[in-house]
C-alpha positions as CSV (number, residue, x, y, z in Angstrom):
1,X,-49.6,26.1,73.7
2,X,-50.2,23.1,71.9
3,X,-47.3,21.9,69.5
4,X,-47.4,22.2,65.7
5,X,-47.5,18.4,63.9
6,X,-44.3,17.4,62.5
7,X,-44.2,18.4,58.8
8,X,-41.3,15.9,58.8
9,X,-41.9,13.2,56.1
10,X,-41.7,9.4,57.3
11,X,-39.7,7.5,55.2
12,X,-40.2,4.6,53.7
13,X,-39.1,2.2,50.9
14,X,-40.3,-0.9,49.3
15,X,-40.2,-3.5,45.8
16,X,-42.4,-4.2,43.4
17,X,-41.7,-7.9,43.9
18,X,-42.1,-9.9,40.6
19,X,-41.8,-13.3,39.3
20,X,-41.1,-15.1,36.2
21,X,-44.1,-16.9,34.6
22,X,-43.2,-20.4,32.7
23,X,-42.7,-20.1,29.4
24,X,-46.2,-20.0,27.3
25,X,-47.8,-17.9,30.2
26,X,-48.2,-14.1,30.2
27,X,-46.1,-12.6,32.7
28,X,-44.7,-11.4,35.1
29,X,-46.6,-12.1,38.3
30,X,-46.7,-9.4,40.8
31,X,-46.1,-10.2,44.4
32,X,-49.0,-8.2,46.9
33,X,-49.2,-8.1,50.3
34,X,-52.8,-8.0,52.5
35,X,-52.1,-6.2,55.9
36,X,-54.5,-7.2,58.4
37,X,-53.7,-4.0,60.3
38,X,-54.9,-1.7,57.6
39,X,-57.2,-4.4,56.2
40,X,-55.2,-3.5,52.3
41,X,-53.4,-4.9,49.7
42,X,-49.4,-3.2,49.2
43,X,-46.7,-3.9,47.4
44,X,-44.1,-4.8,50.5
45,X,-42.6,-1.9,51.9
46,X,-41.8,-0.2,55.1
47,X,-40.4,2.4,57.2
48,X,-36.3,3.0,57.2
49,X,-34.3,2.2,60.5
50,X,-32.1,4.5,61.7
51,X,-29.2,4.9,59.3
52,X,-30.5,2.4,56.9
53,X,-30.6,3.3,53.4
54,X,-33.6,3.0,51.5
55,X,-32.8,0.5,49.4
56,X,-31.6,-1.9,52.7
57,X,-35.1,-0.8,53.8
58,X,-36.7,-2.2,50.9
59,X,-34.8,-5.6,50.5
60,X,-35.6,-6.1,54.4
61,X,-39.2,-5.5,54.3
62,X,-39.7,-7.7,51.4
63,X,-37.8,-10.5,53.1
64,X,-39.8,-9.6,56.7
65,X,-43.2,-9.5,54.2
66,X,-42.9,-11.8,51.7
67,X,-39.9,-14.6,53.1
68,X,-38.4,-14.2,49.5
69,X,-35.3,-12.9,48.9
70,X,-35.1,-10.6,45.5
71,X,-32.7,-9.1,43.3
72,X,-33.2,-5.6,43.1
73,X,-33.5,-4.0,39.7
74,X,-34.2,0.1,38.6
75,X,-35.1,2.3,41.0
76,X,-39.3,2.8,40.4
77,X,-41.4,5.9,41.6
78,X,-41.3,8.0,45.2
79,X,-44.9,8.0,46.4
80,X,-45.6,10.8,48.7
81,X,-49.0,10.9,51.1
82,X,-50.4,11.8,54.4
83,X,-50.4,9.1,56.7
84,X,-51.7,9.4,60.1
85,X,-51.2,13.5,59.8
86,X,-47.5,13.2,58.7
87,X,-46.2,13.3,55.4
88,X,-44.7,10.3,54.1
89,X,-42.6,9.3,51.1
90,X,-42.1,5.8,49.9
91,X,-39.3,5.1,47.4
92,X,-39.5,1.6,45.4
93,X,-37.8,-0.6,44.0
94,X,-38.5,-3.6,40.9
95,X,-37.2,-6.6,42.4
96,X,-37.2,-10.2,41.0
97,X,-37.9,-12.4,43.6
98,X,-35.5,-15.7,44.0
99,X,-35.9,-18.5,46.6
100,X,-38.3,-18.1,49.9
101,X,-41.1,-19.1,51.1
102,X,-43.7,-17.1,52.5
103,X,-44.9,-17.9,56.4
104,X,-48.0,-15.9,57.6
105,X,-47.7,-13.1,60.8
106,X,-48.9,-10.7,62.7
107,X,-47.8,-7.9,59.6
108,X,-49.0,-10.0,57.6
109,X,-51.3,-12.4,56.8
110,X,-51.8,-13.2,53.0
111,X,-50.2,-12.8,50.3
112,X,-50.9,-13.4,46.3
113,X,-48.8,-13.5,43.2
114,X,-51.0,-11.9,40.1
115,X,-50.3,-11.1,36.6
116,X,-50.4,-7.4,36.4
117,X,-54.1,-6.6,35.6
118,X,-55.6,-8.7,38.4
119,X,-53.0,-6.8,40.7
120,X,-53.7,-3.5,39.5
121,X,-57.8,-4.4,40.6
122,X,-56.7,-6.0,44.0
123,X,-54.4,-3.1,45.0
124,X,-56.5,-1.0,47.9
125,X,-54.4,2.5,47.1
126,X,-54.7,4.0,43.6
127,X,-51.4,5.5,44.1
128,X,-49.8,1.8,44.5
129,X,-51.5,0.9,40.6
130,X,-48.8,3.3,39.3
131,X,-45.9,1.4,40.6
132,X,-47.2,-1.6,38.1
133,X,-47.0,0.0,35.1
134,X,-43.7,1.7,36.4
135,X,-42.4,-2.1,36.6
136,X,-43.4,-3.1,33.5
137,X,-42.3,0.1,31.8
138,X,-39.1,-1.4,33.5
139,X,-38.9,-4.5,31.9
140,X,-40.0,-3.1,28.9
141,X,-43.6,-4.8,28.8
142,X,-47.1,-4.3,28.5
143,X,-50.3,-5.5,29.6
């Protein structure tokens, strides 16, 4: 008898990582992430390690991603999807990024910072354009 898939959800978390602009420029600038992997554009995220809460998760992937360390702000959207024939739920974060500097790897191998209608073309997923206007429903901006 061959075993039913596990209807277990993967979890995951991640940031919409942002920026400051300087003063005179539209802003904010919205960190994304190009996985060579998957050959897409993300907002940094990533799976939970055991007994890690999600919002550990999500400061630790965007360091591991990005190389910037952030300041988390609200609590954004759960995404929920099928990935590789298991559910999956992603829960984000906005985060201001602070000081880093980001160094190319195997995860990852480019990464852009974009004001918020470029990002929304450049992001591969649909699902991930929601999380912008989620941030700057956050900050209590448009664009």
């Amino acid at each position: 008898m061959t075993p039913l898939p596990d209807s277990t959800p993967v979890r995951a978390a991640g940031c919409v990582l942002w920026r400051r602009t300087p003063a005179g420029t539209p802003g904010p600038h919205i960190c994304l992430v190009h996985r060579p992997k998957y050959d897409d554009w993300s907002h940094p995220k990533g799976k939970l390690k055991h007994a890690e809460s999600p919002l550990t998760a999500a400061l630790r992937e965007v360091l591991e991603e990005t190389g910037h360390h952030c300041t988390p702000g609200p609590r954004l959207d759960t995404i929920h999807y099928e990935a590789q024939g298991r559910p999956k739920e992603v829960t984000y974060w906005a985060a201001e990024a602070t000081t880093g500097t980001f160094t190319p790897n195997a995860e990852v191998d480019r990464l852009l910072w974009l004001p918020p209608p470029e990002a929304r073309t450049r992001l591969t997923q649909p699902r991930d354009r929601l999380l912008i206007d989620a941030l700057l429903t956050s900050l209590h901006t448009t664009e």
